[in-house]
Backbone as CSV, one residue per row, in Angstrom:
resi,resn,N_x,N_y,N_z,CA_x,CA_y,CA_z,C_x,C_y,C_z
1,UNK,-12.636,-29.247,-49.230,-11.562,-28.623,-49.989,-10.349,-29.541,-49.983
2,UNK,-9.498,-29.392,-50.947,-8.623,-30.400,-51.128,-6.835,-29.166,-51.430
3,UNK,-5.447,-29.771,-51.107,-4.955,-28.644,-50.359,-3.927,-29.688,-51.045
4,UNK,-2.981,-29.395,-52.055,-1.752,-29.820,-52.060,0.094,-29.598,-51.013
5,UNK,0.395,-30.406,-50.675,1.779,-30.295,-50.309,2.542,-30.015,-50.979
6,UNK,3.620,-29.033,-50.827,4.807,-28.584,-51.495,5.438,-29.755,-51.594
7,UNK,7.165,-29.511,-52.012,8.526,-30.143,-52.013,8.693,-30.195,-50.532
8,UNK,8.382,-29.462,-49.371,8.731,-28.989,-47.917,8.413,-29.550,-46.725
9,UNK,6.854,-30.370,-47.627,5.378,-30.493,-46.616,4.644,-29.205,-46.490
10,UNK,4.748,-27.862,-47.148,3.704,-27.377,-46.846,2.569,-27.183,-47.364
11,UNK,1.593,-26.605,-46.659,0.469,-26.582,-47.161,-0.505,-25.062,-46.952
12,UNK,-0.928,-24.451,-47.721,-1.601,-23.107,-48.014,-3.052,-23.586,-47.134
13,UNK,-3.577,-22.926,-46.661,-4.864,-22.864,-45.899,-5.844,-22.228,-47.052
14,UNK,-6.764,-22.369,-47.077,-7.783,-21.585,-48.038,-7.766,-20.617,-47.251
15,UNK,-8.173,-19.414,-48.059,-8.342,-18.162,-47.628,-9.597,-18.070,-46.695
16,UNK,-11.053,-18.643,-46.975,-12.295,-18.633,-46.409,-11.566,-19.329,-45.156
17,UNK,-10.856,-20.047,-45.386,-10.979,-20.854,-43.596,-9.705,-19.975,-42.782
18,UNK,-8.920,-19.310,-43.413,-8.390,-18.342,-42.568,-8.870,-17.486,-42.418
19,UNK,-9.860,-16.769,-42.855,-11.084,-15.254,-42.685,-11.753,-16.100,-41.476
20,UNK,-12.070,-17.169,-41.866,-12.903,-17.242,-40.741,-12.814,-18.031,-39.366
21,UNK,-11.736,-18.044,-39.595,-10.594,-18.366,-38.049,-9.503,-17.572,-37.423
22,UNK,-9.642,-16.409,-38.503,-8.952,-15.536,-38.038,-7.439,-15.720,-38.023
23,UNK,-7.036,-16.219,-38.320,-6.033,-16.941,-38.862,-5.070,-15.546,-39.937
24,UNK,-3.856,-15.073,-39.207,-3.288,-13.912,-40.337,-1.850,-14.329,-40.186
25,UNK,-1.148,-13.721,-40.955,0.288,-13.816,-41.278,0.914,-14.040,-39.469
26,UNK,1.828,-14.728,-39.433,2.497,-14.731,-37.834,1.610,-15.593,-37.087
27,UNK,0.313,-16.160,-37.466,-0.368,-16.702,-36.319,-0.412,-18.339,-35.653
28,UNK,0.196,-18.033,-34.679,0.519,-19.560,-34.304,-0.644,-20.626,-34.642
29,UNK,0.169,-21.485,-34.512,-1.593,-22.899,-34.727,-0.808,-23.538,-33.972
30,UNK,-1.509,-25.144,-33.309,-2.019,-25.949,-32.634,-2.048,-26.987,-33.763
31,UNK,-0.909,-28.054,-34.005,-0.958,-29.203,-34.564,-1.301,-30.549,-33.927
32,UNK,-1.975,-31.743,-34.171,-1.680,-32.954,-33.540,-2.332,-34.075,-34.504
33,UNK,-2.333,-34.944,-34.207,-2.701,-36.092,-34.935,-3.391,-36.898,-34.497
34,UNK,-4.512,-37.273,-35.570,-5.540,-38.372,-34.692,-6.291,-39.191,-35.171
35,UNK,-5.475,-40.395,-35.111,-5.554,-41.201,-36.293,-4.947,-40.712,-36.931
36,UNK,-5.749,-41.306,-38.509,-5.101,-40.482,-39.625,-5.415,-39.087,-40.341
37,UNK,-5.343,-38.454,-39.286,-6.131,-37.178,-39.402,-5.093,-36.206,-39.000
38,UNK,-4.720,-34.931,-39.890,-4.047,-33.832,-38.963,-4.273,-32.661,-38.622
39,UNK,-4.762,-32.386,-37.116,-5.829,-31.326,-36.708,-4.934,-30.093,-36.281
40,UNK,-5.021,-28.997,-37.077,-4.280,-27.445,-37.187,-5.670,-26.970,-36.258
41,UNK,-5.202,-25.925,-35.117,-6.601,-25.249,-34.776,-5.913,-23.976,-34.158
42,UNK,-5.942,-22.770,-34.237,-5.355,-21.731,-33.633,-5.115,-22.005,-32.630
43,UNK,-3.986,-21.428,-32.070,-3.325,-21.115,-30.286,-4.236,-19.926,-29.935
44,UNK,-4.794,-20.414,-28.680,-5.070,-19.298,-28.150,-4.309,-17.953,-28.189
45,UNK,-4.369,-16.900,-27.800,-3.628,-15.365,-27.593,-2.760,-15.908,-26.343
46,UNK,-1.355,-15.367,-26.381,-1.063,-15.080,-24.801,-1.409,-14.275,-24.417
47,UNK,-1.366,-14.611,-23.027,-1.811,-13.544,-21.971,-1.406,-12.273,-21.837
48,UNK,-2.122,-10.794,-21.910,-1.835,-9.777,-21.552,-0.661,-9.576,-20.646
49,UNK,-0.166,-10.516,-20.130,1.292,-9.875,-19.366,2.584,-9.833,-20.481
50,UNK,2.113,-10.326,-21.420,3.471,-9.904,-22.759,3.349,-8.520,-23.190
51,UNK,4.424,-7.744,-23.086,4.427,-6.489,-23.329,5.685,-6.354,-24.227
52,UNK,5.768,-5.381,-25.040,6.651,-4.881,-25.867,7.848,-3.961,-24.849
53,UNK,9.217,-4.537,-24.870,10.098,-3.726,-23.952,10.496,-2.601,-24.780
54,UNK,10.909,-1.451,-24.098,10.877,-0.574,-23.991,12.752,-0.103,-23.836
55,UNK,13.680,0.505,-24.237,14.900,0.635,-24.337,15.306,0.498,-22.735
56,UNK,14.460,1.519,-21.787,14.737,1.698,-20.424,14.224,0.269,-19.635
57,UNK,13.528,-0.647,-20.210,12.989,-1.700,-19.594,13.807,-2.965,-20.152
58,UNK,14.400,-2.745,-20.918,15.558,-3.767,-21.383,16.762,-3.317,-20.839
59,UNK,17.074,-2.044,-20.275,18.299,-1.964,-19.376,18.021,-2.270,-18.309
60,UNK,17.065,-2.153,-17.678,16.539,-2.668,-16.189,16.834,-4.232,-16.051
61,UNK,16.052,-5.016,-17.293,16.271,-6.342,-17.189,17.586,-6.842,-17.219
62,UNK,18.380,-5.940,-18.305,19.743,-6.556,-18.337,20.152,-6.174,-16.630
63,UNK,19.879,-5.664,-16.277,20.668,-4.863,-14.859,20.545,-6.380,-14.239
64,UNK,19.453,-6.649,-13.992,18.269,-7.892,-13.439,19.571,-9.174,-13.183
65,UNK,20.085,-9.307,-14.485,20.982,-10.309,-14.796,22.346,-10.274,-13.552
66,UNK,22.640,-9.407,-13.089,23.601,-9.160,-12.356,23.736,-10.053,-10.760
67,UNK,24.248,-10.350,-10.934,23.987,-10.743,-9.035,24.650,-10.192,-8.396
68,UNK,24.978,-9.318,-8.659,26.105,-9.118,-7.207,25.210,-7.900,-6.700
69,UNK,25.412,-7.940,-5.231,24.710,-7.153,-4.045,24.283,-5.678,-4.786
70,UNK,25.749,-4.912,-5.585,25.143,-3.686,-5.569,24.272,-3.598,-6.942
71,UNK,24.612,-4.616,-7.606,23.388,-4.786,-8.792,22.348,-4.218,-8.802
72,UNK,21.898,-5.541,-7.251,20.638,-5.582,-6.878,20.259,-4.274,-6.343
73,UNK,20.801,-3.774,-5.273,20.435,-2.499,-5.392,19.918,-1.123,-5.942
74,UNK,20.738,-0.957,-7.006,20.470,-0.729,-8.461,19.394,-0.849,-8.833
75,UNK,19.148,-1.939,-9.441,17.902,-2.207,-9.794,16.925,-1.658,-9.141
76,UNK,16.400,-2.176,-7.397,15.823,-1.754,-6.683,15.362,-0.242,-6.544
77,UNK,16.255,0.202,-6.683,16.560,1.593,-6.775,15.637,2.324,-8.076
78,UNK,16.256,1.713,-9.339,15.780,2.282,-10.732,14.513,2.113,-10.436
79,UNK,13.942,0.819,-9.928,12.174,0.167,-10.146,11.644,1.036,-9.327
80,UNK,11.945,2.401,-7.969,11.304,2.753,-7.019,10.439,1.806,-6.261
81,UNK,11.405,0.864,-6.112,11.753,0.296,-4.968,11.962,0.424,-3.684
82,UNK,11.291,0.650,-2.415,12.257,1.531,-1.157,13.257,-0.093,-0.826
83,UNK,14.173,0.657,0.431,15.254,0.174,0.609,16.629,-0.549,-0.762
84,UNK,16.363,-0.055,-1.624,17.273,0.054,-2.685,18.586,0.712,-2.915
85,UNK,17.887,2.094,-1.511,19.124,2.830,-1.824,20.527,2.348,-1.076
């Protein structure tokens, strides 16, 4: 298949080779060069420890930011934490 460049450098993927790489709107790729060759290949997934925060889990973190002693406490405290209080 043959794939023109914009004004930008970009370039449209065929549809068959994104169906079948799975490849959808938002999905990172994996560029490099080799020779004269330029190899796009999906990023793996991150890892299950990325989670979507949560209003009460973005005040916790902001809390997080704090240093001072009773911050920390705080925090400790909110997470059920013992010795927090």
């Amino acid at each position: 298949m043959r794939v023109k460049t914009s004004s930008k450098g970009q370039v449209v993927i065929p549809k068959e080779i994104r169906d079948a790489l799975g490849i959808k709107p938002g999905s990172i790729l994996n560029v490099r060069v080799e020779g004269k060759k330029i190899i796009l290949e999906p990023a793996s997934s991150p890892p299950d420890v990325f989670v979507e925060l949560g209003e009460e889990s973005g005040r916790i973190l902001r809390e997080a930011r704090k240093i001072d002693e009773e911050g920390i406490k705080r925090l400790l405290r909110d997470l059920g934490v013992e010795g927090g209080s």
